[in-house]
TORKOL-4160 file (C-alpha; in steps of 0.2 Angstrom, whole numbers, padded with zeros to 4 digits, m for minus):
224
<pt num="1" X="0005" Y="0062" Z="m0019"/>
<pt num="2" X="0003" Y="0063" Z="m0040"/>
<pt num="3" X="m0011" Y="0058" Z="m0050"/>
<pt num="4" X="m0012" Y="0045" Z="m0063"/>
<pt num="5" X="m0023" Y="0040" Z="m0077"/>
<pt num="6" X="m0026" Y="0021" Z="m0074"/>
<pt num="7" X="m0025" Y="0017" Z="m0095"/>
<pt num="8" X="m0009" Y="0027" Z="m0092"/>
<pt num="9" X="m0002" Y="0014" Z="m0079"/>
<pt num="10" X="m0011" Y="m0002" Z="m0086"/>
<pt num="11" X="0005" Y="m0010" Z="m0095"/>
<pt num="12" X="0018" Y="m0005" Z="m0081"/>
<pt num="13" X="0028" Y="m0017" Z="m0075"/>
<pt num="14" X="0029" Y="m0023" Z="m0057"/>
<pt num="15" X="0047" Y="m0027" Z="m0048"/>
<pt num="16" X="0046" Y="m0038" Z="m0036"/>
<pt num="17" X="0060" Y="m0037" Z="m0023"/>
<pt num="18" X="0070" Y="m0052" Z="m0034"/>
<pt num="19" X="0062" Y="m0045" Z="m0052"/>
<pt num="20" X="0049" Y="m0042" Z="m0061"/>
<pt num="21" X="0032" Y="m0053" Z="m0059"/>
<pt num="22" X="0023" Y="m0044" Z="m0074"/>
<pt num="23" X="0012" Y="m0031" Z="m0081"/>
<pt num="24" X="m0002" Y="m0022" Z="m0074"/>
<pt num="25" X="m0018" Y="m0030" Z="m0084"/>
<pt num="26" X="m0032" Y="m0020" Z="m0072"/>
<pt num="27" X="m0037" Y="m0014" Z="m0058"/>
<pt num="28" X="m0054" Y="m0020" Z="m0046"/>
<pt num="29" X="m0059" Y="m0005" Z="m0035"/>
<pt num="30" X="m0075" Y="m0006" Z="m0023"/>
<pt num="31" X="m0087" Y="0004" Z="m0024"/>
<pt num="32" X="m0091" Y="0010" Z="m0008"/>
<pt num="33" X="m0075" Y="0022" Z="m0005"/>
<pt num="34" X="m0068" Y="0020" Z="m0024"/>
<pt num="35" X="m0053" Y="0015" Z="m0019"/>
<pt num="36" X="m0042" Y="0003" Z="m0028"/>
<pt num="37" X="m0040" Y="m0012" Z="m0016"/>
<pt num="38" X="m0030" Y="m0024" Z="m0032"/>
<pt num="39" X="m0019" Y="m0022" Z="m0045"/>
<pt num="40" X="m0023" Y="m0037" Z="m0058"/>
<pt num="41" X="m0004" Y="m0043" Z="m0066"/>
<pt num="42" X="m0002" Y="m0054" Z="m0081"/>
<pt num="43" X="0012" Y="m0064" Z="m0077"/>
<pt num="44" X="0014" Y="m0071" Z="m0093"/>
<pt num="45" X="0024" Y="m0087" Z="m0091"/>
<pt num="46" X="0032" Y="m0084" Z="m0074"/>
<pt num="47" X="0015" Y="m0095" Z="m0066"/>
<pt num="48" X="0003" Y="m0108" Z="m0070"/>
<pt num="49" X="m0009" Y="m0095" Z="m0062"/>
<pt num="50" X="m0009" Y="m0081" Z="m0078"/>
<pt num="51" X="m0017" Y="m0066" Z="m0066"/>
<pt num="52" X="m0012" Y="m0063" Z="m0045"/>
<pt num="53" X="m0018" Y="m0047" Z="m0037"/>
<pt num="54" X="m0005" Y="m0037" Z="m0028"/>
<pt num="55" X="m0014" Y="m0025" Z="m0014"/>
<pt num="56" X="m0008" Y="m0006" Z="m0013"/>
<pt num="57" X="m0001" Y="m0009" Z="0003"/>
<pt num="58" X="0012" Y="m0021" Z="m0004"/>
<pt num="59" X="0019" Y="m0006" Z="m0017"/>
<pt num="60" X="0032" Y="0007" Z="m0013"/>
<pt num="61" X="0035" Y="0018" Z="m0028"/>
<pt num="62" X="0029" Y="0024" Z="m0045"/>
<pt num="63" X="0041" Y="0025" Z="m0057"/>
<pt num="64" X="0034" Y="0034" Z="m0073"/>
<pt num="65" X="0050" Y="0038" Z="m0083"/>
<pt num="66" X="0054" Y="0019" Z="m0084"/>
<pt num="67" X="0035" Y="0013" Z="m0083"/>
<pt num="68" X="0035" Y="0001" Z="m0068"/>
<pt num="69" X="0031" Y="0000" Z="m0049"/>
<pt num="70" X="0042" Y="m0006" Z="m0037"/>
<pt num="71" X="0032" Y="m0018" Z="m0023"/>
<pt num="72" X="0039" Y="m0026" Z="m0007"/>
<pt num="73" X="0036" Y="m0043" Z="m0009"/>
<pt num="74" X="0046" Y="m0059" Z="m0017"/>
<pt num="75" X="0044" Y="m0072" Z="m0030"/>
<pt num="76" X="0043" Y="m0084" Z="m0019"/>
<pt num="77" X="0031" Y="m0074" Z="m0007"/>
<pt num="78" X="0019" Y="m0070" Z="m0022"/>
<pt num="79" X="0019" Y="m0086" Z="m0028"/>
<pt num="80" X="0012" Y="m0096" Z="m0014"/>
<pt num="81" X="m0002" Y="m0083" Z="m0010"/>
<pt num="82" X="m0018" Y="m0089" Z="m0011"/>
<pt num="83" X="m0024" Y="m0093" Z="m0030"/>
<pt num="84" X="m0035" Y="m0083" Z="m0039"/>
<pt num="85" X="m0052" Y="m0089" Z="m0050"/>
<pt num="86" X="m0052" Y="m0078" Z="m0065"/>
<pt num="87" X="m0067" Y="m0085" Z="m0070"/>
<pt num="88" X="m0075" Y="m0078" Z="m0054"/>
<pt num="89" X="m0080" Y="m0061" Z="m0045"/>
<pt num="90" X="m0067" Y="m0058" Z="m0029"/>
<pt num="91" X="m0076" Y="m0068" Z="m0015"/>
<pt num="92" X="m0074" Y="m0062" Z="0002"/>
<pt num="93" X="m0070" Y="m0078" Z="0006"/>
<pt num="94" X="m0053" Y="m0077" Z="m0005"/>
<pt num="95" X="m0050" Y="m0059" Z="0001"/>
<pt num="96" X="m0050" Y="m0066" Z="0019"/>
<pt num="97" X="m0037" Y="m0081" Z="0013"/>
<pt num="98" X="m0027" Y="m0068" Z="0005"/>
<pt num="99" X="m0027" Y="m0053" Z="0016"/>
<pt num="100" X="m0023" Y="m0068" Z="0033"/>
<pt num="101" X="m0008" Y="m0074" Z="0021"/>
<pt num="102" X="0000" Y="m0058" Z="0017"/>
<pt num="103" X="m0004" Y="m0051" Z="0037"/>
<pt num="104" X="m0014" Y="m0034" Z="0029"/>
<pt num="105" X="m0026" Y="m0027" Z="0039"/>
<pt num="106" X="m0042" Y="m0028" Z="0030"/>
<pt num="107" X="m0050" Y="m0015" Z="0023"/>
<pt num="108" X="m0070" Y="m0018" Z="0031"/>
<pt num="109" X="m0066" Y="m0018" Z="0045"/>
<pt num="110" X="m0067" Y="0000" Z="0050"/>
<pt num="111" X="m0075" Y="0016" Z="0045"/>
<pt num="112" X="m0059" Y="0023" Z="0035"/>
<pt num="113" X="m0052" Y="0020" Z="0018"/>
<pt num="114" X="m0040" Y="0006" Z="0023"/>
<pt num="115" X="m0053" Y="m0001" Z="0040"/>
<pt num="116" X="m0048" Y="0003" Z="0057"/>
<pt num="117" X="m0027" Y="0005" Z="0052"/>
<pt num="118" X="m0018" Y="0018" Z="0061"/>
<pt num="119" X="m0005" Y="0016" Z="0052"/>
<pt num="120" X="m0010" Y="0025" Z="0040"/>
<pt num="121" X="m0003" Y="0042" Z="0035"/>
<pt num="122" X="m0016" Y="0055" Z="0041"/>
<pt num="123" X="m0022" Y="0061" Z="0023"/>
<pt num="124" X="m0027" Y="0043" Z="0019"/>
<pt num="125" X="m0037" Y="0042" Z="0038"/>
<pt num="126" X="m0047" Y="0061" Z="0033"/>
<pt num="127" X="m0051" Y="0053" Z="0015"/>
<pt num="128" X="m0058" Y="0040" Z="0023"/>
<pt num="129" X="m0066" Y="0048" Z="0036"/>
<pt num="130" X="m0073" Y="0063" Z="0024"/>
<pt num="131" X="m0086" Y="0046" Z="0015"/>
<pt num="132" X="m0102" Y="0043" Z="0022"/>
<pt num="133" X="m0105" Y="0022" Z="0025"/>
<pt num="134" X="m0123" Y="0023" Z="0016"/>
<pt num="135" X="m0124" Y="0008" Z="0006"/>
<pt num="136" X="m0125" Y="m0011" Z="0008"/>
<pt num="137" X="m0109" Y="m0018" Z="0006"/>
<pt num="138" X="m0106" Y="m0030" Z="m0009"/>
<pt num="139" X="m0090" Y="m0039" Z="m0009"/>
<pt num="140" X="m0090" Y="m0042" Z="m0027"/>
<pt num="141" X="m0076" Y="m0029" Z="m0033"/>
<pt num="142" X="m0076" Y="m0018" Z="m0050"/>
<pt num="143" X="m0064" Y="m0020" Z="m0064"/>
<pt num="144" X="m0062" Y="m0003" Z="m0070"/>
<pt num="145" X="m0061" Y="m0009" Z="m0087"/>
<pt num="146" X="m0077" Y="m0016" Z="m0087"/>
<pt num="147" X="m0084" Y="m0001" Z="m0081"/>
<pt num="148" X="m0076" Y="0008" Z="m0093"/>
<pt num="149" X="m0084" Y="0015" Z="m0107"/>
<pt num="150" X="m0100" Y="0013" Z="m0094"/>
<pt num="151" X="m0115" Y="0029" Z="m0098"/>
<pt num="152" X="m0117" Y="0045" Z="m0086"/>
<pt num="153" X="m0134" Y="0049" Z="m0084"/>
<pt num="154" X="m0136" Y="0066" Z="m0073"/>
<pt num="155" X="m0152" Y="0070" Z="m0065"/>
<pt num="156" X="m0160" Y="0076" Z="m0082"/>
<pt num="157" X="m0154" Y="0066" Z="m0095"/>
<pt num="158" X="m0138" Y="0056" Z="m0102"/>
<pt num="159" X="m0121" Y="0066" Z="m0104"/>
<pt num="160" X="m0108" Y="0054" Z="m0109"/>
<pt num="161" X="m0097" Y="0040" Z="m0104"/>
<pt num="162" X="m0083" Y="0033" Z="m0092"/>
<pt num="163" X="m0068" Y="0035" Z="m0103"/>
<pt num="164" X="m0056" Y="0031" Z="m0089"/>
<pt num="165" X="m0051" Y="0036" Z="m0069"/>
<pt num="166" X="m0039" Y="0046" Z="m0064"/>
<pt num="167" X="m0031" Y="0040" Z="m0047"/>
<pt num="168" X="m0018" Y="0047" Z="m0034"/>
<pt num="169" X="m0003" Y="0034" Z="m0028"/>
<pt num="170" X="m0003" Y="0038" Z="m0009"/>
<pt num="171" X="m0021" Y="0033" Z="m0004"/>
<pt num="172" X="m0024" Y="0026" Z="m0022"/>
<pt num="173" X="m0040" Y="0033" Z="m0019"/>
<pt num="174" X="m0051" Y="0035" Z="m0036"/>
<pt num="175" X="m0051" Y="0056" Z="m0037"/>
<pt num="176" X="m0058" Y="0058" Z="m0054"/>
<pt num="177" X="m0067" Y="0049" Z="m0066"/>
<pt num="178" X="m0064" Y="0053" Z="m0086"/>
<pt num="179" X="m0081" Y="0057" Z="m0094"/>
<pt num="180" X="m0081" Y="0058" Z="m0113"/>
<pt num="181" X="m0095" Y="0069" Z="m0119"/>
<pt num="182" X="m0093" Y="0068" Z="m0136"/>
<pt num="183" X="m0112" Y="0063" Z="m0140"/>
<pt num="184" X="m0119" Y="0076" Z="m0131"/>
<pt num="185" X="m0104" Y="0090" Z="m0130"/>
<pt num="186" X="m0093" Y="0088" Z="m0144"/>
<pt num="187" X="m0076" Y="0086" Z="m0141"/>
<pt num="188" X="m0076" Y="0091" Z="m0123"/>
<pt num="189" X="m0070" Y="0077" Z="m0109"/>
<pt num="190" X="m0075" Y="0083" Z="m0090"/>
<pt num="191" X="m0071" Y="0076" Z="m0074"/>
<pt num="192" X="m0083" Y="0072" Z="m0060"/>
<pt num="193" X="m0079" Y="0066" Z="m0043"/>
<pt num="194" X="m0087" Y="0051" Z="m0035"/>
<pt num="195" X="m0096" Y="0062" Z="m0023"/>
<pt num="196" X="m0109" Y="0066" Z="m0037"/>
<pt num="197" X="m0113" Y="0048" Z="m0039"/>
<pt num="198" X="m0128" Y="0043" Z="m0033"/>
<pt num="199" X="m0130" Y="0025" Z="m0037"/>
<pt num="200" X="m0123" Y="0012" Z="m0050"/>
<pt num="201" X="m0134" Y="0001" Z="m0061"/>
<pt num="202" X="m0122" Y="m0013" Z="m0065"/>
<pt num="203" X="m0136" Y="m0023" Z="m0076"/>
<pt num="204" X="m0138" Y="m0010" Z="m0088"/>
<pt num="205" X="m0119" Y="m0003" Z="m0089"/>
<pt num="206" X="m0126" Y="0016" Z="m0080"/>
<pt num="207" X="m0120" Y="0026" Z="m0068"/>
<pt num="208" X="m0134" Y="0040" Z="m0060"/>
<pt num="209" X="m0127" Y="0055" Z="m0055"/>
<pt num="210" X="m0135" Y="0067" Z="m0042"/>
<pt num="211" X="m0133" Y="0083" Z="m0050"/>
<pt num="212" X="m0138" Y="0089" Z="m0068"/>
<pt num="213" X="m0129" Y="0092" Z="m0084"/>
<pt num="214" X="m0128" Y="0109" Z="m0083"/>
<pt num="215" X="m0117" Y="0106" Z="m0067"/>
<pt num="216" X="m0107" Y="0093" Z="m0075"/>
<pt num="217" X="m0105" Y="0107" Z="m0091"/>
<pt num="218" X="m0098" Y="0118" Z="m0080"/>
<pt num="219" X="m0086" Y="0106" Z="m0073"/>
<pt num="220" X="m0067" Y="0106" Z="m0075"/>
<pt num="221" X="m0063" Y="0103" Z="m0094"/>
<pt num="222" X="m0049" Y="0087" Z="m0094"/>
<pt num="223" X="m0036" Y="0086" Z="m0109"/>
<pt num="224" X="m0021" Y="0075" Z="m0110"/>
C-alpha cells in the first residue's frame, strides 16, 4: 500500500488493456466511509461521451515514474458501459446499471468498505469494519474537487480549508485530508482523518469537525 495525493494523480493516464482511454479529471468519493468509488477520465476524442467512471476494482497498478494506471478493462468493454450524465449527480439508479454491466459487487450492500465482498484482501474488510454506519445514506457522491478548497470549522472556531486528500491505492480509502491553515496558522498545512469529522454542510461549503483547534494544532505538520 502507498499513499497518494489525489492533485498528484489527477492528470495520470489510464491504460486500458488495448491503450490508453484518457486522463484522470477527478474523483467522486462518498461520504459515508470516504472511500473513492470512481475515477472520473477525460477521454478527449476517443468518445462522444467526454467523461466515463472507471471503479477501483477495475485498476491494477499505480505507476508513478511514468504517471499512469494500468486498469483491466478494454476499449471496447468501456465503451459500451452504461453512459454517464455529466450534468447530473451519480444516481443510484446509474450506479446499479453500471455496477450489473461490469459484474462488481456493489459497495451498499454490506457493512464493509467494498459491501458484503469477501474477496477482499483482509486490510480493506478491517477498514471497513473499523467505520461505524451512523448516517443516512445519500447516493449522491462528492467530487473531491468540488469539496476542495471547502472551510474546516473545529468545535471552537474556523481553522482553514480543504487543500486536497491524500489516499492509499490498495483499499483507496481516503486516509487524510490536506488542511491549509494559512489564515489562521501561517504557513503550516495539517492533516486530519476522517474520524474527526462530525458532519458536512454541503450548502454552505463546511465541514464541522469534532474536536478543537488546539487538537488539530497539535496534529501532524504535512509538507510536499
Amino acid at each position: 500500500m502507498k499513499l497518494n495525493k489525489v492533485k498528484t494523480l489527477e492528470g495520470y493516464t489510464l491504460d486500458s488493456l488495448d491503450g490508453d482511454i484518457g486522463k484522470i479529471k477527478d474523483f467522486y468519493f462518498d461520504d459515508q466511509y470516504w472511500t473513492i468509488r470512481y475515477l472520473v477520465v477525460d477521454t478527449g476524442s476517443w468518445l462522444p461521451a467526454s467523461q466515463v467512471l472507471i471503479s477501483p476494482y477495475a485498476l491494477i497498478a499505480v505507476d508513478r515514474e511514468d504517471k499512469n494506471i494500468s486498469i483491466n478493462l478494454t476499449k471496447k468493454k468501456i465503451e459500451d458501459s452504461p453512459s454517464l450524465n455529466t450534468d447530473k449527480p451519480v444516481s443510484r439508479q446509474f450506479e446499479d446499471s453500471y455496477y450489473g454491466y461490469y459484474g462488481y459487487p456493489s459497495y451498499w450492500g454490506g457493512s464493509y468498505m467494498w459491501g458484503g465482498n469477501s474477496s477482499l484482501t483482509r486490510s480493506q474488510q478491517l477498514l471497513g469494519a473499523s467505520r461505524q454506519i451512523g448516517k443516512t445514506w445519500d447516493s449522491h457522491l462528492r467530487s473531491t474537487r468540488h469539496v476542495g478548497g471547502y472551510h474546516i470549522q473545529a468545535t471552537d472556531g474556523q481553522i482553514g480549508h480543504v487543500d486536497d486528500f491524500i489516499v492509499d491505492d490498495e483499499s483507496w480509502a481516503i486516509r487524510y485530508l490536506i488542511i491549509d491553515t494559512n489564515n489562521w496558522w501561517a504557513g503550516k498545512k495539517v492533516l486530519i482523518a476522517p474520524k474527526w469529522i462530525d458532519s458536512i454542510n454541503w450548502v454552505e461549503s463546511k465541514i464541522f469537525l469534532n474536536v478543537t483547534r488546539e487538537t488539530v494544532q497539535q496534529a501532524p505538520e504535512y509538507s510536499d
